[in-house]
N, C-alpha and C positions, 0 to 999 in steps of 0.2 A: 512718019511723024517725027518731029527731031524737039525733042527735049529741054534742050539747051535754053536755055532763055534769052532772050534778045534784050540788050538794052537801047532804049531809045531818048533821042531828043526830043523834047520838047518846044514846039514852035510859039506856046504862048501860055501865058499863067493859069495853071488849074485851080492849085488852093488847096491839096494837102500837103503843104510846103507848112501850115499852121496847125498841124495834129501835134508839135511837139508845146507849142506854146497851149493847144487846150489841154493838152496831159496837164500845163504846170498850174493850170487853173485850179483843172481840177482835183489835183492833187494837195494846193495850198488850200482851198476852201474845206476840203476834208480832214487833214492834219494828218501830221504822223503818228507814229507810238516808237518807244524806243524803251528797252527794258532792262537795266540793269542789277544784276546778282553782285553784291561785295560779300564775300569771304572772307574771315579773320578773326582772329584772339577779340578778346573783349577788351577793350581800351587800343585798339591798333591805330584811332584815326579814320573808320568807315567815315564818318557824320560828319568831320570834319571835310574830308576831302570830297565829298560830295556837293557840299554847299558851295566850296572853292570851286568845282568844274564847272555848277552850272551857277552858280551867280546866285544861288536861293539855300535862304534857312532852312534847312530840312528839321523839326522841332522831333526831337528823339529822347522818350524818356531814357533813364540812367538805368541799363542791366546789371543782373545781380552775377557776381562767379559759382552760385551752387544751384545752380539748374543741375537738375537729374539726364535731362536730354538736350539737344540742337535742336534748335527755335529757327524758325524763319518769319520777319516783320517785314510787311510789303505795302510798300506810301508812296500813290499816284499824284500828281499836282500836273496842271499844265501850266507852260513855258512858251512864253511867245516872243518872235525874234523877226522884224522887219517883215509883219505879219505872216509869218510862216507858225503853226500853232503844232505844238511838241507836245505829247502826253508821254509822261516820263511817268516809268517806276521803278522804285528804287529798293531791291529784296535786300535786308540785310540779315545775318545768321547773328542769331542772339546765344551767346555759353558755348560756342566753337572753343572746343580745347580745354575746357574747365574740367570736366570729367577726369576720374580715377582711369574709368576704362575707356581710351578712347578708339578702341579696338571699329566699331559702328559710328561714329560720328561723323561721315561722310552721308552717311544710308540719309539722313532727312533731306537732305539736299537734294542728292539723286532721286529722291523718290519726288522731291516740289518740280524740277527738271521736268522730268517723267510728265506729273499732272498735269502741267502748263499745255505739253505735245498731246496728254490725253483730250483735256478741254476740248482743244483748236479740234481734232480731228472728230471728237462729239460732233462737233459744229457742223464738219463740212459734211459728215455722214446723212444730215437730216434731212427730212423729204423737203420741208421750208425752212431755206439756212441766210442767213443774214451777214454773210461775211462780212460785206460792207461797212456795218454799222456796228462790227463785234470787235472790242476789245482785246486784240490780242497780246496774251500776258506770256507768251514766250522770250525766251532770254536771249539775248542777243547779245551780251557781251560779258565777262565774268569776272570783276576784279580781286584777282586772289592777293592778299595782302600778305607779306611774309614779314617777321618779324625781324629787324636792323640787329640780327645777333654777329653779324660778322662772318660766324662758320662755317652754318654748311644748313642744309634744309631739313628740317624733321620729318620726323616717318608719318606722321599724319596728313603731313604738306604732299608727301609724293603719292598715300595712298588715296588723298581726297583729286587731285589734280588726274593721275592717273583715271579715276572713277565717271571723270566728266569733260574729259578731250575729247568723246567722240558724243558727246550731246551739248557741247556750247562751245563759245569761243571764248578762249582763257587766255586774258594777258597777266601776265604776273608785274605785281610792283613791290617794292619794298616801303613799307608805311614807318613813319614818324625818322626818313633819312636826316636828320639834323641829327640825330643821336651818336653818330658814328661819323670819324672825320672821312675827307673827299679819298685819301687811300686805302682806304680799310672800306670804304664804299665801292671802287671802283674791283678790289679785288675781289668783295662778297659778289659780285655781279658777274667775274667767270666763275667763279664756285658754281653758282644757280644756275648759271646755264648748261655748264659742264652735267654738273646733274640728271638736270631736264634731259639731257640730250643721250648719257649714259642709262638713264632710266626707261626709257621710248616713250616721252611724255610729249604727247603735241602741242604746242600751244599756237596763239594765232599769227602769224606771219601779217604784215600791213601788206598789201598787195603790189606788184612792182610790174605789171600788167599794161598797166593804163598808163602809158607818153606824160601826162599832164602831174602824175602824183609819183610817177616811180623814180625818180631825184633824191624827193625829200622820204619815200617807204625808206627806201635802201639806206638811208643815212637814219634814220629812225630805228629800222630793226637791228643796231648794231649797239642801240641805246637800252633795249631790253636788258634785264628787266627795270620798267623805271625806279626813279629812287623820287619819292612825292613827299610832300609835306601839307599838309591843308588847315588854314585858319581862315575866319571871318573878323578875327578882333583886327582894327585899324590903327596903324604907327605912323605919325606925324615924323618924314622923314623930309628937312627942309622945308621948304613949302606944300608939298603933296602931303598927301593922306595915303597910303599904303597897304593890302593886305599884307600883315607879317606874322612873324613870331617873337616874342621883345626876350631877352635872357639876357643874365647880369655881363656875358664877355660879349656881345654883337645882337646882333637884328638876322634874322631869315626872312627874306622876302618872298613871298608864294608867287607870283607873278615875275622873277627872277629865275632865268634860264640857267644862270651860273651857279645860284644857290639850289636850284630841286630840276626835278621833271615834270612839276605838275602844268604849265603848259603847253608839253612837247602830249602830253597826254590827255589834254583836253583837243590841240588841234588836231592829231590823230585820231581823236572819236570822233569830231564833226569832219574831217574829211573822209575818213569810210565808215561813215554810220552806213551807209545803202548799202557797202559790200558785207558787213557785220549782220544788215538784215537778210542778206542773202545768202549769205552761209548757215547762218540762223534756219531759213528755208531748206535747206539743203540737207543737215543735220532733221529736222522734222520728215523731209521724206526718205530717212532711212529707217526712224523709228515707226514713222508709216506702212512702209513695206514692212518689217517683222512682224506687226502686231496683225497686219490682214494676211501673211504667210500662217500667223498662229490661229487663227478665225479660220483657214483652209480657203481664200480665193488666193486664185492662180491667174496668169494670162495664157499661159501655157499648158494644155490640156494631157495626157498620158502619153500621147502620139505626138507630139510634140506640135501641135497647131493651136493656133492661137484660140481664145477661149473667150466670149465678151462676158462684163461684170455679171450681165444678167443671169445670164446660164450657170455662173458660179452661186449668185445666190437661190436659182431656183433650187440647185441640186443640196444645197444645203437644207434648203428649207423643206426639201423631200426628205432628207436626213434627220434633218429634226422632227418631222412629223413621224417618220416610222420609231425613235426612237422615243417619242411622246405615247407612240401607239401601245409600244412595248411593255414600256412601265405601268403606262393605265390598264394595261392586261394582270399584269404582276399585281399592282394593287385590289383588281375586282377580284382575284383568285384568291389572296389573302382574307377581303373580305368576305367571302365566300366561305368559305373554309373558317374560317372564326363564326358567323352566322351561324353553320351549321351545329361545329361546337357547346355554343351556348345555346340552342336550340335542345342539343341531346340532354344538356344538363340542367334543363327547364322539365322537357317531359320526366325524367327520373323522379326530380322533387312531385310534380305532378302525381306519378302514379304515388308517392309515397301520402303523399299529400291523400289523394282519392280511395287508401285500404281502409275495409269495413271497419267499425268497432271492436264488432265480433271477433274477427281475423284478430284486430288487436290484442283481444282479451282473452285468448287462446293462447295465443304468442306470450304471451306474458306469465296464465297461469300454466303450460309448460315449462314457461323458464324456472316460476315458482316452486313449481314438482322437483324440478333436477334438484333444486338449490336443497329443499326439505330430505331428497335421499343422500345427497352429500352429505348434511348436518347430522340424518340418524348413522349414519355409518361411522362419524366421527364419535357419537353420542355410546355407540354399540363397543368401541374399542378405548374409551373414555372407562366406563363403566365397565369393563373386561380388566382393564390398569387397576381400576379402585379396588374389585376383589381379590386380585392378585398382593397387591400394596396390606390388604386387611389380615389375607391370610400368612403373609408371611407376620407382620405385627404378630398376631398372634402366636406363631411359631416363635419366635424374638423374643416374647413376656414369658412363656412359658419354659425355656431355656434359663430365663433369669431367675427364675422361681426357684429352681432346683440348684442352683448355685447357692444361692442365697440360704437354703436349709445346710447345704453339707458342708458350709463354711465353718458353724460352732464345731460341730464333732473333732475335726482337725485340731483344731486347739484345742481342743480337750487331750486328746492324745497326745499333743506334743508338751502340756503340763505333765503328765504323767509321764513319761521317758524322764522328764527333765528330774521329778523327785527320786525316781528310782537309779539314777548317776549319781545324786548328792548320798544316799545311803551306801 
């Protein structure tokens, strides 16, 4: 049998030469989703630069700077573009960097990241799963905003970006670039990459793969990271109407290739949004793999042969039933053993509960008895004290008695000596 596969001509029209034009049918009448993470200080410019890429108000109330923790607000809207239908959502982190300690201020991020991968793969786990028709709210592109200080990246910047290069795709920009002039821009932008690259931070490369885009990737990834600007208010410049930004010495124009990046960055994400969602994929099934590595299914059995899903879940579910068995043993012997307990301490009360009267009143006048020979015995050495106590008294008066008589005579005699010295 030989393997190899043969290609052949065709001597006449079949007709799956149009599987690619029903894909795009039926991929437009379904729509896309496309989900975007912005990252950044409070006031950096998210909302602004948002409405600027895609042409829509995104309405965002005003955050406060003393949030105790990292917030994440998440606003879906669909977007429709020469009938092709886009469901966008747009994560932004609300009190990023406010905080005293911002030692954990990555942690809510990664952990929304996380959820999005848990959701999807709840999904696909289910015995009746509706992919088709399910919302998927995983992140597909992640615009981390850095602040136009000029210097150099903060330690919160490296340990938040660090934390989530290997679960999303991170392009870095610099927000509100009008603040800082074109050389002090151009320099902060090897700073940041320098950085990145010293630090082992991945971020997303545009792909330079595909003949049709790899021109303008390569001329593009050399523009990282961009430097954006984003307003909706509109400046009558000559006859046009403009998005800009108006300030007392010139105009920025957001639609101005020479003034910011925020076009090089808008047509960058609608030229590889597929590849963003596909790396997007790619990143889920690594977190895929670990979590059913930590659930215990394998493909690869002890002996090293392949293993199907099924047999991995019977043998668990033999695992967890012996270990169900286990404990339900553990528990009836506990209860068991407490029963018995309170059993032995029921009949005690019982017998005590059930002793005669009689028995009572024997028990009692006994105890009566001891009490009455203890008290005479005390009564017996009480009154044993008392004559004792009487008889010396009386020894005591009778002493004084006799004093009391030989007291006069002494003085008598000592008048008498006394007159017979005077003669």
């Amino acid at each position: 049998q030989n393997d190899v596969c043969r290609t052949l001509s065709l001597s006449a029209h079949v007709g799956f030469g149009s599987l690619p034009d029903q894909l795009v049918r039926k991929s437009i009448k379904h729509g896309f989703c496309f989900n975007v993470l912005c990252i950044g200080e409070t006031g950096i410019g998210k909302s602004a630069l948002m409405s600027s890429l895609f042409n829509t108000r995104f309405e965002d109330s005003p955050s406060t700077h003393f949030l105790s923790s990292v917030r994440l607000r998440a606003q879906t809207c669909e977007v429709q573009e020469s009938n092709v239908l886009l469901k966008l959502t747009v994560v932004k982190t609300v009190g990023f960097g406010d905080q005293m300690n911002k030692a954990d201020s990555y942690q809510p991020i990664v952990d929304y990241v996380d959820a999005q991968f848990e959701a999807y793969l709840e999904e696909e786990l289910k015995v009746i799963r509706s992919l088709f028709s399910y919302h998927d709210t995983r992140i597909h592109v992640c615009l981390y905003f850095i602040s136009p200080t000029g210097r150099s990246l903060k330690t919160i910047d490296l340990l938040t970006m660090r934390s989530l290069d290997s679960k999303v795709n991170i392009i870095p920009i610099i927000g509100k670039a009008d603040s800082i002039s074109k050389t002090e821009l151009q320099e902060f932008k090897k700073k940041i990459m320098n950085e990145l690259i010293s630090n082992g931070i991945q971020i997303y490369q545009f792909p330079i793969d595909d003949e049709t885009v790899s021109e303008i990737n390569t001329i593009t990834n050399g523009h990282l990271p961009f430097a954006v600007v984003g307003s909706m208010e509109k400046v009558k410049i000559g006859n046009k109407m403009v998005r800009a930004r108006q300030y007392p010495w010139g105009i920025v124009k957001v639609e101005n290739e020479s003034h910011c990046d925020t076009v090089k960055l808008r047509r960058m994400l609608c030229t590889n949004m597929e590849d963003l969602r596909e790396k997007t994929r790619a990143y889920y099934e690594s977190y895929r793999r670990c979590r059913l590595e930590k659930l215990g299914c394998r493909d690869i059995g002890p002996e090293n042969k392949p293993v199907s899903l099924q047999e991995v879940i019977e043998a668990k579910r033999l695992e967890f039933f012996l270990e169900m068995e286990r404990k339900e043993e553990e528990i009836k012997q506990q209860f068991v053993q407490r029963v018995n307990e309170k059993e032995a301490m029921l009949e005690e009360a019982e017998q005590q509960a059930s002793m005669p009267v009689l028995t009572k009143f024997e028990h009692l006048a006994l105890i009566h008895q001891e009490e009455e020979l203890k008290l005479g015995k005390k009564k017996k050495l009480l009154e044993d004290e008392i004559a004792q106590f009487v008889e010396k008294k009386a020894i005591t008066e009778l002493i004084q008695s006799q004093v009391s008589v030989s007291t006069p005579v002494v003085s008598f005699r000592t008048q008498g000596l006394q007159k017979v010295s005077a003669d």
